[in-house]
C-alpha positions, 0 to 999 in steps of 0.5 A, a space after each residue: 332695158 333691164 337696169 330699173 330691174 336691177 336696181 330694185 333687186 340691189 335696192 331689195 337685197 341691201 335693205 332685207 326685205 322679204 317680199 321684192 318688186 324686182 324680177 328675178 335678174 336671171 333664171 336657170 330653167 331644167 330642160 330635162 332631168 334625164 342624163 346619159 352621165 353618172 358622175 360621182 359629184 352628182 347626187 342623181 341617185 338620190 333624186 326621186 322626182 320622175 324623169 320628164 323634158 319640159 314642154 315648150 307651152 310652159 316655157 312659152 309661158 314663162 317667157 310671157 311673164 318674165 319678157 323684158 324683165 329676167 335679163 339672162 337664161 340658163 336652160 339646165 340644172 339637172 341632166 343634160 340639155 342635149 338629151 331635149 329634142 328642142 333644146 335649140 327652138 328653146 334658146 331661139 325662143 328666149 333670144 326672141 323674148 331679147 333675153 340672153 341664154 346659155 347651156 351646159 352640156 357635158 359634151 357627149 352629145 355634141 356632135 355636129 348636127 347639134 352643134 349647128 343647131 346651137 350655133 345658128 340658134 343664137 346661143 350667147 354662151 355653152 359651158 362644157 363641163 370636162 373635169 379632167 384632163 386626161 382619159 385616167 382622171 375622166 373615167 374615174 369621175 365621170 363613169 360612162 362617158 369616153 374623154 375621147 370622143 368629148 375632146 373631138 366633139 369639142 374640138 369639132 364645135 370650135 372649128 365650125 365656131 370658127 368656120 360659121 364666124 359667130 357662136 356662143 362664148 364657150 367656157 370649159 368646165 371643171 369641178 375641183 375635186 380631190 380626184 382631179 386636183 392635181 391635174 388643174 393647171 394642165 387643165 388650164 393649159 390645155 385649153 388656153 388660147 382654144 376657148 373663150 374661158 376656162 373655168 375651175 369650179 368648187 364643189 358644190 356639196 349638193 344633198 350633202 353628197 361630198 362625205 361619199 365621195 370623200 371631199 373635204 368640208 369646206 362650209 364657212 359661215 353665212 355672215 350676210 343673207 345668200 344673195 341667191 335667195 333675192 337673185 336667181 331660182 330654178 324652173 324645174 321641168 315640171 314648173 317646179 320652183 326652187 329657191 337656187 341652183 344649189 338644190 339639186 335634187 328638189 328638196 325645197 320646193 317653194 310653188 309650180 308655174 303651172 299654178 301660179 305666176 313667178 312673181 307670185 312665187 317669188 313673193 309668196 310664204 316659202 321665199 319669204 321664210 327663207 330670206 327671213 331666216 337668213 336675215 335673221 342668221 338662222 340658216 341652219 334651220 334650212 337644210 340646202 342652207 346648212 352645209 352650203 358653201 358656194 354663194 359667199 356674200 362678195 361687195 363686188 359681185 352685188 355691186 356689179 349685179 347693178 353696173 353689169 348685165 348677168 352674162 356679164 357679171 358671170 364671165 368676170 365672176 370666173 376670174 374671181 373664183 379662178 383665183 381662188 381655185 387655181 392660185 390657190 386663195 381658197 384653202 382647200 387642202 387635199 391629204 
């Protein structure tokens, strides 16, 4: 359903054009921007925009445009979408629209009425993020949650995935950092076998908050565009668009679905500057840009945007990137 879509998002990013007749293949939509965590690679306390939930009469009508052409949401970027009263009418309205769905949580929240609600929802895939496998290490990184109580909820949603016969795909998280680092392969161990994927993350150094919680650089150079700029932008939960998940606290807002329609965004002056200034390798111009290291261009990622579909193309992506983080291909080194 979606593949002329796809072909004209290879065909726009492989020949550089700055104005696009694709749909974005996916969109990360923030439910919420509240939290009930503070995490120290979080730069939550930077962030100035007011707290709010978005309202269903906006997503309806994000789905009334992007219906039959985005092929993958992601309902999160900055909180916790369990904090949404209806998080779960949300995801069944996209799986109405035929589009596939997913949610981060941190878990906290998970207790078994929600979890039923997700399951019965037709949720395709929870991430949880964890970041540590042991009490010790989650309190230092996540400062009020109870690693106890997380582990029961999880443990808790996968016996009734298993007892329902049906759930989402259900990924454990964690976020390399130098306070968890050594504790990666019990991580992996630990779930191996109890969930669906096990995912080792880098550290997004997001408003540049990695030199306070004293992570390494590790930017390298954009020697192609980011094909996140022709890819995936984020709703924030007052319509607000952004250019990627990478700009976590709002720094670079490009337009507001309550004022015009994506595709209008999508095409309009503040995306059309920046795919020209990474065309143009300037990206240093663009502050998100400057010291990001996340989305490197990979031939296999943009050829697969085109064979597979986005929920896809993300569960194999993990592999890659757990190469990287728990083999040890990405050269990361902690003192």
């Amino acid at each position: 359903m979606n593949l002329v879509n796809r072909l004209h998002f290879i065909s726009s990013y492989l020949r550089k054009e700055v104005r696009v007749r694709h749909y974005p293949p996916a969109l990360e939509i923030e439910v919420t921007n509240r939290c009930n965590e503070d995490c120290i690679m979080c730069p939550r306390h930077q962030m100035t925009r007011p707290f709010g939930n978005l309202p269903m009469e906006l997503l309806d009508k994000i789905l009334d445009e992007v219906r039959g052409e985005v092929e993958l949401i992601n309902l999160f970027h900055f909180g916790e979408p369990l904090l949404h009263p209806r998080l779960a009418e949300m995801v069944r309205r996209c799986k109405d629209s035929q589009i596939r769905t997913m949610v981060t949580t941190n878990g906290t929240l998970l207790t078994e009425k929600r979890a039923k609600e997700l399951i019965e929802s037709g949720l395709d895939m929870l991430v949880i993020s964890l970041d540590a496998a042991s009490p010790d290490v989650y309190s230092q990184i996540r400062l009020l949650g109870s690693f106890t109580s997380v582990i029961k909820n999880v443990e808790a949603f996968l016996l009734l995935k298993e007892q329902f016969g049906r759930g989402p795909y259900t990924q454990v998280q964690m976020v390399s950092l130098r306070a968890n680092h050594h504790e990666v392969e019990d991580f992996v161990k630990q779930w191996k076998g109890k969930v669906d994927s096990i995912r080792v993350k880098h550290f997004y150094n997001t408003a540049n908050i990695g030199p306070s919680i004293d992570e390494p650089d590790i930017s390298r150079p954009h020697a192609k565009p980011c094909v996140m700029l022709w890819r995936e932008p984020v709703i924030l939960c007052d319509g607000t668009v952004l250019p990627c998940c990478v700009d976590m606290i709002g720094e670079h807002p490009v337009g507001n679905v309550n004022e015009k329609t994506l595709m209008e965004i999508w095409n309009d002056a503040g995306m059309v500057d920046l795919r020209q200034k990474h065309i143009d390798g300037r990206h240093q111009e663009i502050g998100i840009c400057s010291n990001c290291h996340v989305f490197q261009f990979r031939w296999p990622f943009v050829l697969g945007s085109l064979m597979f579909n986005d929920m896809t193309l993300r569960k194999m992506s993990t592999v890659l990137e757990n190469l990287e983080t728990v083999k040890g291909m990405k050269k990361v080194r902690y003192s």
